[in-house]
N, C-alpha and C positions, 0 to 999 in steps of 0.2 A: 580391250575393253574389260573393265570389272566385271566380275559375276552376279548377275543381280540379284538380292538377297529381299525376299517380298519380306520380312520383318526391319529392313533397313531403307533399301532404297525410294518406297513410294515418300517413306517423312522425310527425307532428304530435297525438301523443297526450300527454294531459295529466291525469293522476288526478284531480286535482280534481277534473275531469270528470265522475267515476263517479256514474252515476245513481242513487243510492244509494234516494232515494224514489221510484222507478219501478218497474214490475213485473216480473217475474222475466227473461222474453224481453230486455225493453232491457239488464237487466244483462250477459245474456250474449250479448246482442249487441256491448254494450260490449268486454268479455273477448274477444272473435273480434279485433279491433282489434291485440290483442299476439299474436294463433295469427298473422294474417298476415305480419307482418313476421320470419318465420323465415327460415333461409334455405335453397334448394333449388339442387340440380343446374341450372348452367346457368339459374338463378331460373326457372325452369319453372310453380312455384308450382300443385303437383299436387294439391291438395286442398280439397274442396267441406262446408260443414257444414249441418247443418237442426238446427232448437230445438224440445225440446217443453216443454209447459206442464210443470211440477213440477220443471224443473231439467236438463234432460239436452242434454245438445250432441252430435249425431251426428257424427261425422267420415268423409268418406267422400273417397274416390280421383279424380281428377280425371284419366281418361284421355288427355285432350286434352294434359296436360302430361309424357307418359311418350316418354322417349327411346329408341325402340323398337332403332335401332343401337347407340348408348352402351349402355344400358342394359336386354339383354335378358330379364334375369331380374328384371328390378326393384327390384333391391337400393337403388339410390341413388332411385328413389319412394321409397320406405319408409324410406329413412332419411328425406330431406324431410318426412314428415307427422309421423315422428317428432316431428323440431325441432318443427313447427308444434303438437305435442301438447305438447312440453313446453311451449311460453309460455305457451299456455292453462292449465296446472298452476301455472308460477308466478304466472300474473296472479290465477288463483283463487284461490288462497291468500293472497296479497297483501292482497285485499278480502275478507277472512274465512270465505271456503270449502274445506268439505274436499270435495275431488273422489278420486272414485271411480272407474277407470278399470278396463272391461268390453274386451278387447282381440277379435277379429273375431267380434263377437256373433252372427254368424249366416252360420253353415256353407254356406247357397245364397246367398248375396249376396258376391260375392269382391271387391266394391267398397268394403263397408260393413267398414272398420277399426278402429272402436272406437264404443264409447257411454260417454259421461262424466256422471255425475252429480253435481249438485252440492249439497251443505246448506252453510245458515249454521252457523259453528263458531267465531266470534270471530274477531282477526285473528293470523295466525303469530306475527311477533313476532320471526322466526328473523330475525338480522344476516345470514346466509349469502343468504337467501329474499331480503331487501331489496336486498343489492347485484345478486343477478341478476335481476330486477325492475326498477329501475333501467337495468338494462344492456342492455335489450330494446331500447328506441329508439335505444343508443349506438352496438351492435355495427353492426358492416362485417367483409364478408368482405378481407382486406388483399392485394393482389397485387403490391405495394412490395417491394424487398427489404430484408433485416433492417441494424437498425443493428448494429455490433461492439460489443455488449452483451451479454453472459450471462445467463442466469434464477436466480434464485438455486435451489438445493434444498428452502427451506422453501416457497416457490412452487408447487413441483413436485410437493411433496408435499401442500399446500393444496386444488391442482388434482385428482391424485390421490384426496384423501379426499372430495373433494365429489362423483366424477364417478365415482361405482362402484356396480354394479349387480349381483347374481346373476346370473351368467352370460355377465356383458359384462367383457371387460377392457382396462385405458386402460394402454398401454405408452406411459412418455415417455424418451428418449434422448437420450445429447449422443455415445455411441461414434463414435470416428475411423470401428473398422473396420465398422457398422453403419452410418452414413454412403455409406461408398463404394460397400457394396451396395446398398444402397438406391438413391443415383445411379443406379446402371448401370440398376435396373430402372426409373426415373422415364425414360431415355433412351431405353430399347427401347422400351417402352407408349409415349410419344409416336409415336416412327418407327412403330410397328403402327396404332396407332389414324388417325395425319394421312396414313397411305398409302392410308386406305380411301376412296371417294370418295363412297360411301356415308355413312360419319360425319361427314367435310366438309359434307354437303351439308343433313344433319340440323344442326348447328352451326352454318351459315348461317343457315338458316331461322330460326333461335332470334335469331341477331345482327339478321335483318332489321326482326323484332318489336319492337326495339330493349328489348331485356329487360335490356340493361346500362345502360341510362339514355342512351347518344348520341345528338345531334339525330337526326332523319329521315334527311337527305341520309349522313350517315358512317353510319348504321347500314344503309342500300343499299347504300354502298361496301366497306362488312365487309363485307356479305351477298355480294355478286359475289366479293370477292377470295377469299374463304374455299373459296366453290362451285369457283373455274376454277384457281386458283393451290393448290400443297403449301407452307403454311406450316409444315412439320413441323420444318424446320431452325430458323427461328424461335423457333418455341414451345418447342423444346428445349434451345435457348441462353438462354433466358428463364427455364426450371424450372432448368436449371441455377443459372443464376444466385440464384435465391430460394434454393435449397434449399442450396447453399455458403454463404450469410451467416446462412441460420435457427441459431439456436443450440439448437435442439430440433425433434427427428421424434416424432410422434405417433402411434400407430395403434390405433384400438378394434378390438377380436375380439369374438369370441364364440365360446363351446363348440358349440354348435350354432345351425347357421347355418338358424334356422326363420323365415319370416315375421313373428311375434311379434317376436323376438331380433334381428329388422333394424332393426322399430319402434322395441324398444327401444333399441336403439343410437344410434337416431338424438335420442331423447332426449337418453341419453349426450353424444353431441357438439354439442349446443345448450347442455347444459351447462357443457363446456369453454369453447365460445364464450363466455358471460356469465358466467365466472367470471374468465376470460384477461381478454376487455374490459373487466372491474370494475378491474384491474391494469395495465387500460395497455398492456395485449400484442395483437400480432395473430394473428391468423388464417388460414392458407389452407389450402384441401382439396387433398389430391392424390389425386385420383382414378382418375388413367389407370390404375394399375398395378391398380389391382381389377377395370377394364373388361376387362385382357387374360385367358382364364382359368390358363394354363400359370404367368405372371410374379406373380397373385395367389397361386397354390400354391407358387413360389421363395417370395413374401414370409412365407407362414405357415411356414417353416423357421428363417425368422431371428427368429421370437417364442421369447420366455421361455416362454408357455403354449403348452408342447407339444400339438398335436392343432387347435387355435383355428384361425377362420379368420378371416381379414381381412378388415374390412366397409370402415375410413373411416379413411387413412392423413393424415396433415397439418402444417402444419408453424407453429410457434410462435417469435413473436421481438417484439420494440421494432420498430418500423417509426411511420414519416409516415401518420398516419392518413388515411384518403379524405376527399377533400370532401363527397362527396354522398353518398349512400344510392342504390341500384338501385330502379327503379320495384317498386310494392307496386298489386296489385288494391283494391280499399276492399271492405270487408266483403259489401255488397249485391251485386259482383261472384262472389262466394264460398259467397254462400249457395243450396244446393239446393232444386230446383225440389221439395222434398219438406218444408219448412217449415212448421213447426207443423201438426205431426203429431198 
């Protein structure tokens, strides 16, 4: 047998595949196969599932992968499990289930974020469904800068109709002067966030784990530089640069920014992801400005939706796709010690 290689083998999914005359558990065991490969904070990969007999997939919170400095209130967790909620929606339907999604089913368990249930219902059928389906094993988060290409408006508006939710709203932008604010606040949240040595230090750890896919030895030598050296000038000269050649700024809100409404959102933008990838476009998150809380409150001023608050800012363009995929856990890594319940 091959040696499994967690930056190869979990995207090594292939429908065919689908155990189609197996029993309920395998299938959705199969289906957990697209929930992993979402993508999270710092690929953190926050989220643990357990199967019961008659169809239900537990999803629960993976504390071990929560960014306690970055991410205090754990907005960007929940957005992550999001993503990883939605694959598993599209994968389900894909293979002719309609899933039923029960969001924090139970008010004493603050871990336990949704229960999904699943019946046979034929197959979708949706062209929309298909290509982000598809786009599951293609998408890459893109940290390239953008080529001098425009998106066209019916893209945008493509993107738009596919990626809206009650309550969640998908702002996409080309403004000069929404641009330049924007900038400034991608400039300061860097300089606040790479002055702390506290987040340095959490952002190493994560590089040393080599959660970005780099051998061993480079992923030590991130991890040291990261700890002892202020890459903030760097990093800042780096977002700038992305974010001057993206030819579109993105930002999901939400009316109310409830735990649910983070979930959801993070659906939302797993959405954008495999519809952008279906199309050839990249993807990157910029997150800093919602880590800071003062510069996340400047950002909900410059939305259209008055009152919304900003969950998951990002930016969209043509970019040299990655080589490789970022390491993926294998399902068996993911599943809770509370399995088949």
């Amino acid at each position: 047998m091959a040696e499994y290689d967690p930056r190869v083998s979990p995207w090594k999914l292939s429908e065919k595949d689908f155990p189609s005359t197996a029993g309920m558990i395998e299938q959705m065991k199969f289906l957990l196969g697209y929930a992993v490969l979402a993508p999270s904070s710092h690929n953190t990969q926050p989220w643990k599932f357990a199967l019961r007999d008659g169809g239900v997939v537990d999803v629960f919170t993976d504390l071990n992968g929560w960014l306690r400095v970055a991410d205090p209130d754990q907005r960007e967790l929940n957005l992550s499990i999001g993503c990883a909620i939605e694959n598993l929606l599209i994968a389900a339907r894909h293979f002719g289930f309609d899933p039923k999604v029960k969001y924090l089913p139970d008010a004493n368990d603050s871990d336990y974020i949704a229960s999904i249930e699943l019946k046979k219902s034929g197959f979708d059928g949706s062209i929309d469904n298909s290509r982000q389906f598809k786009a599951i094993t293609e998408r890459h988060t893109n940290h390239k800068n953008y080529e001098r290409r425009s998106i066209e408006p019916g893209v945008l508006q493509f993107l738009e109709n596919n990626c809206s939710e009650p309550g969640i709203s998908l702002y996409l932008t080309i403004n000069a002067e929404f641009r330049q604010k924007f900038d400034d606040l991608i400039v300061r949240s860097d300089a606040v966030t790479y002055s702390n040595p506290e987040y340095r230090e959490e952002l190493a750890y994560w590089i040393g784990k080599g959660v970005f896919g780099t051998p061993w030895l480079i992923s030590q030598i991130g991890r040291l530089a990261m700890a002892y050296l202020n890459f903030g000038d760097m990093v800042m000269r780096g977002d700038e640069a992305a974010l001057m050649s993206a030819p579109v700024i993105g930002i999901i809100s939400t009316t109310t920014n409830s735990r649910i409404n983070q979930i959801r959102a993070g659906q939302v933008f797993e959405r954008v992801y495999l519809c952008a990838t279906s199309l050839g476009i990249g993807v990157r998150p910029m997150s800093q400005i919602c880590q800071v809380a003062e510069h996340r409150q400047e950002l909900a001023g410059l939305l259209p939706a008055e009152g919304n608050t900003p969950l998951q800012p990002f930016l969209l363009g043509f970019a040299e796709p990655a080589k490789e995929h970022t390491p993926r856990k294998s399902v068996d890594e993911v599943m809770h010690s509370m399995i088949y319940l």
